[in-house]
FITIBA-675574 format. One record per residue (C-alpha): x, y, z. Coordinates in steps of 0.25 Angstrom, whole numbers, padded with zeros to 4 digits, always signed. Each point is the difference from the previous one (the first is absolute). Last residue first. Layout:
BEGIN
XYZ/...
***
This chain:
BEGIN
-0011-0145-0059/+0007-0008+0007/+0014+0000-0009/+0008+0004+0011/+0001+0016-0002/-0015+0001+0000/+0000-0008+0011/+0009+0009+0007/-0008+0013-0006/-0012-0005+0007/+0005-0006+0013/+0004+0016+0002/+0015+0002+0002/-0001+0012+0013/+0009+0010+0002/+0004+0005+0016/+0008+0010+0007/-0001+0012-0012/+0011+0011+0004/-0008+0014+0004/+0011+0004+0011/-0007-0007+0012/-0002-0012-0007/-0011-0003-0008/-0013-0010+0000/-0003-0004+0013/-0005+0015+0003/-0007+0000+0014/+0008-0010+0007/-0007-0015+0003/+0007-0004-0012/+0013+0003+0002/-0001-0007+0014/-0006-0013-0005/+0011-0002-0013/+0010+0002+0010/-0004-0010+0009/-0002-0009-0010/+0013+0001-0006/+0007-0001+0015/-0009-0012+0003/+0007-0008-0014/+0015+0005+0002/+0005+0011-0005/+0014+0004-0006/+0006+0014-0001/+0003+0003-0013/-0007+0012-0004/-0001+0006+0013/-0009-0003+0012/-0005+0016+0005/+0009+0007+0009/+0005+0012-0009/-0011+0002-0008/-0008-0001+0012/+0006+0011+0008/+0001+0010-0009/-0013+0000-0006/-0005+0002+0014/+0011+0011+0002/-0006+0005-0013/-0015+0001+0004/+0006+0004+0015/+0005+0013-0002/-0007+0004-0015/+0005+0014+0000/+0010-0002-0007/-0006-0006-0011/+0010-0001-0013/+0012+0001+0009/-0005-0007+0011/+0000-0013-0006/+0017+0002-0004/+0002+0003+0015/-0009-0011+0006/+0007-0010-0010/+0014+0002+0007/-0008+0003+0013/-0006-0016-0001/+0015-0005-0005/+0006+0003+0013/-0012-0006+0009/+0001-0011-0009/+0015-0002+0000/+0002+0001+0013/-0013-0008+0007/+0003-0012-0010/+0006-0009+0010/-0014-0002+0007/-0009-0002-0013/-0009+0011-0002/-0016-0001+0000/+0000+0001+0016/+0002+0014+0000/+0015+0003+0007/+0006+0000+0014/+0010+0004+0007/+0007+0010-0011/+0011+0008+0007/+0003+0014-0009/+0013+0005-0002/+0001+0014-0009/+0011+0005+0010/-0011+0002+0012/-0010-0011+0005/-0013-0004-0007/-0008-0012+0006/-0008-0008-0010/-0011-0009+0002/-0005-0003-0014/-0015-0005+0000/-0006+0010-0011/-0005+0008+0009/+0015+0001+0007/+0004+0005-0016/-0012+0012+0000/+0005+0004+0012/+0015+0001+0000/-0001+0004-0015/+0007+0015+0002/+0009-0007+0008/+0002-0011-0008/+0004+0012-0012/+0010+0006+0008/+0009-0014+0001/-0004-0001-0014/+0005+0012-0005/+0012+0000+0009/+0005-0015-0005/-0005-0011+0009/+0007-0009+0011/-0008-0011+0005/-0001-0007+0013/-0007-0011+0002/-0009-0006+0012/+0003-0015+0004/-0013-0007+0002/-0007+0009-0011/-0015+0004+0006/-0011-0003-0012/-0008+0011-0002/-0014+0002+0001/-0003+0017+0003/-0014+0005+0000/-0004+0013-0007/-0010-0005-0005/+0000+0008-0014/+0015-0002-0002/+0000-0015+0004/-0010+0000-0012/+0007+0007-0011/+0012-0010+0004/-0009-0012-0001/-0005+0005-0013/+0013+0003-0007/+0005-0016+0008/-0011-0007-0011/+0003+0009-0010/+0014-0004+0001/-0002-0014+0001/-0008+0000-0012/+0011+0007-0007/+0011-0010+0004/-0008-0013-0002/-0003+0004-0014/-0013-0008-0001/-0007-0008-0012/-0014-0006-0001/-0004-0010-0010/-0014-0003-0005/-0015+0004+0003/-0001-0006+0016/+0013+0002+0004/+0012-0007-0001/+0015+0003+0006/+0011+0006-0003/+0009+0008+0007/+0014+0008-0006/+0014+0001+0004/+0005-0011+0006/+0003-0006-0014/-0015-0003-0001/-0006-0003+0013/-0013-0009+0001/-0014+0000+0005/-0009-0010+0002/-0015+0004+0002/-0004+0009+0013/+0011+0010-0006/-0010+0009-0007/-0012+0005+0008/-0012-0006-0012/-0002+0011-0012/-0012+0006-0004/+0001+0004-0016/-0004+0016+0002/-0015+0005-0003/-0004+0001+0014/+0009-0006+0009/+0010+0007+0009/+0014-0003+0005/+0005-0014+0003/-0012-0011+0003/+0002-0008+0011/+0006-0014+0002/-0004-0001+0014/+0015-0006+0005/+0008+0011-0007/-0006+0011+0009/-0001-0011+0013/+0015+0000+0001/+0001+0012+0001/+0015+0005-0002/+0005+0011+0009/+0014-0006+0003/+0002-0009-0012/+0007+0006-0012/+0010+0007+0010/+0002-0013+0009/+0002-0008-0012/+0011+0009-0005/+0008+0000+0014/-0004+0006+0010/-0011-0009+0006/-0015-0001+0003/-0010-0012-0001/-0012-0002-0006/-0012+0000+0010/-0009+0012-0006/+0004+0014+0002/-0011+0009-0007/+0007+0007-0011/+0004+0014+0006/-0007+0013+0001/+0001+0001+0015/-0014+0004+0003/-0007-0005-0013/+0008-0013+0001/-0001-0004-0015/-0007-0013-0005/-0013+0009-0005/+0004+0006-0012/-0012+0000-0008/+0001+0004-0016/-0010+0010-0006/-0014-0002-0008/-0004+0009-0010/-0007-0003-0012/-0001+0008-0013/-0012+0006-0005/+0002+0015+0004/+0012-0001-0008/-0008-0001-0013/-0004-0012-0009/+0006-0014-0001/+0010+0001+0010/+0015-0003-0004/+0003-0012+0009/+0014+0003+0006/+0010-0009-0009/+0014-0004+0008/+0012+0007-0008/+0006-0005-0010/+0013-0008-0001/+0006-0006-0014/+0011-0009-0001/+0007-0006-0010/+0002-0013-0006/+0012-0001-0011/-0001+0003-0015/+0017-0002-0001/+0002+0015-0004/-0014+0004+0005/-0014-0001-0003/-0009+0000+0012/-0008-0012+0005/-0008+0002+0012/+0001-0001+0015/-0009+0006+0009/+0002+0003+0014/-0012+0010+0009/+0002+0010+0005/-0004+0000+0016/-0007+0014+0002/-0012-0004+0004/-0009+0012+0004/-0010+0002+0012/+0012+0008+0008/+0001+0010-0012/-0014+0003+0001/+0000+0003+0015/+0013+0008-0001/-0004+0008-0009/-0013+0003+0005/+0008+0003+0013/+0007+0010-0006/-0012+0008-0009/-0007+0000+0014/+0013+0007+0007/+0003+0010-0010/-0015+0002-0003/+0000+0003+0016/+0012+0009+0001/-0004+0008-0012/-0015+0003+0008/-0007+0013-0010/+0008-0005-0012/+0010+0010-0009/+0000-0004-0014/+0009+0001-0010/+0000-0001-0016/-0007+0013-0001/+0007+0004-0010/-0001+0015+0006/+0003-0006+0015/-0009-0001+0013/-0013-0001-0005/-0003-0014+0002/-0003+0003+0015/-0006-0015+0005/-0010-0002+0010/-0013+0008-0006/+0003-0009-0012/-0005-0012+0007/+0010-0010-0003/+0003-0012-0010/+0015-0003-0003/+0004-0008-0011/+0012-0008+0001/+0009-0006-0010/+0014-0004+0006/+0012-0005-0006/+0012-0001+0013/+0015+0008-0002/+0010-0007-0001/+0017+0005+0005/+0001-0009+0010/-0010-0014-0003/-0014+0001+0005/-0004-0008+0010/+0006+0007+0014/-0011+0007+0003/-0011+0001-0010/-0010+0008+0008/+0010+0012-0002/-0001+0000-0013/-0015+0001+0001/+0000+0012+0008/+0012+0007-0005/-0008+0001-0013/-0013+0005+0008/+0010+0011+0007/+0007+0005-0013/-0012+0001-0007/-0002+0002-0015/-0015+0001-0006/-0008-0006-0012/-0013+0003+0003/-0010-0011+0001/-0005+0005+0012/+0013-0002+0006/+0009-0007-0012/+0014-0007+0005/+0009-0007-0011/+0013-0003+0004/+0009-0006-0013/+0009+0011+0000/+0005-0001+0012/+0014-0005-0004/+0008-0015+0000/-0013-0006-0001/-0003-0013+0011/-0009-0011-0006/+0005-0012+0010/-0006+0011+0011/-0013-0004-0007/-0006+0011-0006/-0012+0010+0007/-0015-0001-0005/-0011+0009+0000/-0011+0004+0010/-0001+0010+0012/-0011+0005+0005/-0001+0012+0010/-0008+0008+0010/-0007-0010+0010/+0010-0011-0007/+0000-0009-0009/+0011-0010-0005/+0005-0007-0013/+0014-0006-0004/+0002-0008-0013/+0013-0006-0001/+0008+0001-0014/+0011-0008-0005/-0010-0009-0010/-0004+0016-0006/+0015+0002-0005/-0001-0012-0009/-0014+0003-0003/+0005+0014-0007/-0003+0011+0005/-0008+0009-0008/-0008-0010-0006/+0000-0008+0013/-0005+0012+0007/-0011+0004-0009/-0006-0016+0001/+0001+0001+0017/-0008+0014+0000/-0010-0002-0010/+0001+0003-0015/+0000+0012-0009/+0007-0003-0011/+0016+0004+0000/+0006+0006-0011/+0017+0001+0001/+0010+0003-0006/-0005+0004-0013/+0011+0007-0009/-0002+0014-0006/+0009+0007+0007/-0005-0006+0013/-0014-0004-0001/-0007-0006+0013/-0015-0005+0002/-0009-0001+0011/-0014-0005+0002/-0005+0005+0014/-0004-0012+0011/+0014-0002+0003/+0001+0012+0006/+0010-0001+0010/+0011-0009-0007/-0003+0008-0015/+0001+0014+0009/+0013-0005+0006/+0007-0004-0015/-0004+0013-0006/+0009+0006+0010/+0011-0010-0001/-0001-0001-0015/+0002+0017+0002/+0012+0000+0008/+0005-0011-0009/+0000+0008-0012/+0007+0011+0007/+0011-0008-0001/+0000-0005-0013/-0001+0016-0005/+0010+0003+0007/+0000+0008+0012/-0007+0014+0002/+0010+0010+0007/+0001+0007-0013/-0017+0004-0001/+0000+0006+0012/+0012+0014-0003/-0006+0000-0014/-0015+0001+0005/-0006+0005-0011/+0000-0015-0006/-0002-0004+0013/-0010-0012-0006/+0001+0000-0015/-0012-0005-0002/-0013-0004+0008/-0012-0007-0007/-0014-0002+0009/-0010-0007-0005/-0013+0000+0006/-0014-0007+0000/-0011-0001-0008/+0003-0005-0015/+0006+0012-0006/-0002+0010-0012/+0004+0013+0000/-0001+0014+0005/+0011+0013+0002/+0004+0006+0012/+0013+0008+0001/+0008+0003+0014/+0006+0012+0005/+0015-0004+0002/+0005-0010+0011/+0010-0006-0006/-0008-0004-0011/-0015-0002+0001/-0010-0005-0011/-0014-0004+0005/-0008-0012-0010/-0016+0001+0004/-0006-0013-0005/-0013+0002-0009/-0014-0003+0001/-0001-0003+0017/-0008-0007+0007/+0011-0011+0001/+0009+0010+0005/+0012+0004-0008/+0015+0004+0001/+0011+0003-0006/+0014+0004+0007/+0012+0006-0007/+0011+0004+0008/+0014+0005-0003/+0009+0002+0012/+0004+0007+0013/-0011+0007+0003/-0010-0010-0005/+0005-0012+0010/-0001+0010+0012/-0015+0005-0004/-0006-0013-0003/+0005-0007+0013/-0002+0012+0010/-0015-0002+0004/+0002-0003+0014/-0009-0013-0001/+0005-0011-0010/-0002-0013+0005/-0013-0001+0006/-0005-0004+0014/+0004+0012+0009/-0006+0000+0014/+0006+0013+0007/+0001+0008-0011/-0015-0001-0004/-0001+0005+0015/+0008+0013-0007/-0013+0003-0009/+0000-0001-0014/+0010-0011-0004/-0001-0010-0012/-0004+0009-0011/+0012+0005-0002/+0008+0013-0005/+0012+0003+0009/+0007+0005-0012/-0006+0003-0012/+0000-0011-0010/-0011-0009+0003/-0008+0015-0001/+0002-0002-0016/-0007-0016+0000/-0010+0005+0010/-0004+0011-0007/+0000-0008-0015/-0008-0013+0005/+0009-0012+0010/+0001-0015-0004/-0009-0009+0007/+0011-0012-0001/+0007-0008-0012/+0014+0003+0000/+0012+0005-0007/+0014+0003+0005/+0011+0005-0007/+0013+0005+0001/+0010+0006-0010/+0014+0002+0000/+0005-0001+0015/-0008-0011+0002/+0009-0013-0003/+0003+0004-0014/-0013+0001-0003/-0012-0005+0009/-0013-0005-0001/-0010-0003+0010/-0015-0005-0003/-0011-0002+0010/-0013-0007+0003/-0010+0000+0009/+0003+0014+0004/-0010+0006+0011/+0006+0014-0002/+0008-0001+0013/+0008-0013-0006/+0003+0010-0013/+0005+0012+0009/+0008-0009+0008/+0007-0008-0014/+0002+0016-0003/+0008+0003+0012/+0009-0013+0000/+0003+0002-0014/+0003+0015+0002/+0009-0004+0012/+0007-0011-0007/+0004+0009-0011/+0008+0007+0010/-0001+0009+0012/-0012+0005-0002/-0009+0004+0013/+0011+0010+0008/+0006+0003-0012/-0012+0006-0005/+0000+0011+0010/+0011+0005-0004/-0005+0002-0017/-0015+0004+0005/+0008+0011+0009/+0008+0004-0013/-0014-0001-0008/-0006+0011+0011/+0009+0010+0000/+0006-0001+0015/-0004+0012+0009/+0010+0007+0004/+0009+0005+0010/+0009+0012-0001/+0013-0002-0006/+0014+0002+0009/+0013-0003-0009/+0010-0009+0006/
***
């Protein structure tokens, strides 16, 4: 390799680097010039694309406008008029800041911008292709500025091939034009592409911009959520876990009304979901977060679409429990209707939709809080309080061991209040089994249906979780202990378990040659089933901890209740349906099972009148 002395970079081809930092694709100039409009007090703007951006973009708006010097010195690099001293720096409350915008999109394309103030006579219109001297010239404008942008990395061949198809790149700029519609819904905001109008939103308030963008069929799935803290307010809405999406995309999070990505706040709210969501789902949120800007380093990356907070463990955990909180307060019981639907033979059909959650009538900030009580669980133990029902090993024994008697006896409300339709304890009407497989019973607005196997498994998920956190063993001693031969990897894998399985209630003795003794097992299995539970358990176990493997005891919990929960088919009499229905809804999350299966539906007395002719 031949030796060449070090240089300095001509200027254009250092202009031409740099701007790869900041333009990426047309996304990148449409996210940079929307910025630019918002900073200049825009009240309204206009986007138009071609060819999804990579032919011409445009964005028009109606701020203050810049006169000819500042018009030319947007241009340079590190020109702004945002930062002066490096205190300004450390409080940033604008957009744009670094000055880099301009000059990166105008190295690597042709740009025309004009621009007026309203004291101005004329608009100044600056030329600049890739980065050549610029030409000024005059003409007539309302105040504000247009920017036109075309033929991005046209001198840029080695750029301008990895672009995608023009469809693609399309929906990378609907996505960024789409944020600043959701966090400025005050701003007027129209959308052109080749020609066609997609989209042009008046400005309205909060709730009204998010149903035009929305939809009210997805706004019905969303929960508000709203907390303050010393240093941080957090507002906006999170789905339904029913309204799971099979990618991210749908994950919305502004800080300071900045559009930012953070892998730390994202894990935060899915991990507040527990086990709701179904595999593979991924939760809607939309959340804006309010912080000093002194707290938070928004400086981190040339898009600037990161941010690096002061205290990440304790956003983490506030955005967490937030979560957690605002999912507690929610029903998420669908509801049964049934409508006619055209068919080969115009049969009934069935239709489910989700619960409705009020939709406040003005912002966030309006919205009611109030969060479920649990009260009827042993805070030392973390069992249901023990009340005088009796014990056993057989199926009645397992529904009945912890139940309270005095939980269904009071009739109290299930969950929380506020705008939800209250709902009396289910089960303290009658109750019957459908093909031993589901419950049913009245409540107070209509017809309420169990899946017995589920609801049984949330209930036992819990109870596991528990006996984990306490610590405490309460298993049920086996009159004659059994010994059980297992392959290798299971053998192994009981000794790996050992503790986590005698928290759980199993007494288990491990000998050589992959032989274990079990003397005892949790009182929610059925003596004569020790074998094939425990065996089943580490069968699911190892297809759990392929996903999570970290996840000890959340997939040994799942495990365990999955495999020793009533089965489809297993008949109930009357106390052990009341039972049950006690116990699942004195847990925490009634509503799905451990693995994100809906538990209970609901028939309103509405659509069952509407369906007999009572209407």
């Amino acid at each position: 390799m031949i030796r060449r002395p070090i240089q300095i970079l001509p200027e254009q081809i250092a202009n031409k680097i740099a701007a790869g930092e900041v333009v990426q694709r047309p996304e990148s100039v449409v996210k940079e010039l929307l910025e630019n409009a918002l900073d200049a007090g825009a009240t309204r703007i206009v986007v138009a694309v071609k060819e999804g951006g990579i032919k011409m973009v445009q964005v028009s708006d109606d701020g203050s406008g810049m006169d000819e010097a500042d018009a030319l010195a947007s241009f340079l690099r590190h020109a702004t008029s945002k930062i002066v001293t490096y205190e300004d720096l450390e409080e940033i409350r604008t957009f744009g800041f670094r000055g880099e915008a301009l000059a990166s999109i105008a190295a690597v394309a042709q740009v025309t911008m004009k621009t007026r103030r309203s004291e101005d006579d004329a608009a100044t219109v600056v030329r600049i292709h890739g980065g050549n001297p610029p030409r000024v010239t005059r003409e007539g404008r309302e105040h504000g500025t247009t920017v036109v942008v075309q033929n991005l990395f046209y001198n840029v061949p080695a750029r301008r091939k990895f672009l995608k198809s023009a469809t693609t790149e399309f929906r990378h700029v609907y996505d960024a034009v789409h944020r600043v519609a959701i966090s400025y819904p005050e701003i007027g905001l129209e959308f052109i592409s080749d020609e066609d109008q997609i989209f042009n939103l008046p400005p309205a308030p909060f709730p009204q911009r998010l149903r035009e963008v929305f939809g009210e069929r997805r706004l019905e799935a969303l929960i508000p959520v709203e907390e303050t803290a010393d240093l941080l307010t957090v507002r906006g809405y999170i789905g339904k876990p029913t309204f799971g999406q099979k990618s991210r995309a749908n994950q919305y999070l502004f800080l300071n009304r900045r559009y930012i990505v953070s892998r730390n706040i994202n894990h935060a709210v899915f991990s507040a979901y527990e086990n709701l969501l179904l595999k593979g789902t991924f939760p809607f949120f939309l959340l804006f977060l309010d912080i000093d800007p002194r707290r938070v380093d928004v400086n981190v990356h040339p898009s600037k679409m990161e941010a690096k907070f002061e205290d990440e463990q304790g956003v983490y955990h506030f955005i967490a429990s937030l979560v957690r909180k605002s999912l507690a307060s929610a029903d998420f019981v669908p509801s049964l209707s049934i409508r006619p639907e055209a068919g080969a033979a115009g049969e009934t059909g069935l239709h489910f939709t989700q619960r409705q959650h009020a939709w406040p009538g003005g912002t966030p900030s309006d919205a009611a809080w109030n969060f479920p009580a649990r009260e009827m669980i042993d805070q030392r133990t973390g069992e249901i309080m023990p009340g005088g029902a009796p014990g056993g090993t057989g199926l009645a024994g397992r529904l009945l061991g912890n139940i309270d008697e005095r939980f269904a006896a009071a009739g109290q409300t299930v969950g929380a209040t506020g705008d939800r339709t209250p709902m009396s304890v289910p089960g303290s009407g009658p109750v019957w089994q459908v093909h031993s497989k589901y419950i049913l019973t009245p409540v107070e607005n209509g017809l309420m249906i169990v899946d017995q196997h589920v609801a049984h498994e949330r209930v036992l998920y819990e109870k596991a979780l528990r006996r984990f956190g306490t610590g405490l063993t309460t298993g049920q001693q086996l009159l004659f202990p059994r010994t059980i031969q297992l392959l290798p990897s299971d053998y192994a894998l009981v000794e790996e378990l050992l503790k986590e399985l005698q928290q759980l209630g199993f007494d288990i003795k491990v000998f050589g040659k992959n032989t274990v003794v079990v003397e005892g097992v949790p009182p929610d299995v059925k003596v004569g089933d020790e074998e094939r539970i425990l065996e089943e358990i580490l069968t699911l176990y190892k297809e759990y901890r392929r996903d999570s493997p970290t996840a000890v005891r959340d997939n040994l919990a799942k495990s365990f209740s999955c495999r020793s929960a009533v089965k489809a088919g297993d008949p109930l009499n009357d106390t052990e349906m009341r039972s049950l229905l006690a116990q699942l809804f004195a847990t925490t999350m009634p509503y799905v099972c451990p693995h994100g299966r809906p538990v209970v539906l609901r028939i309103s007395i509405d659509e069952l009148d509407k369906r007999f002719g009572r209407t």
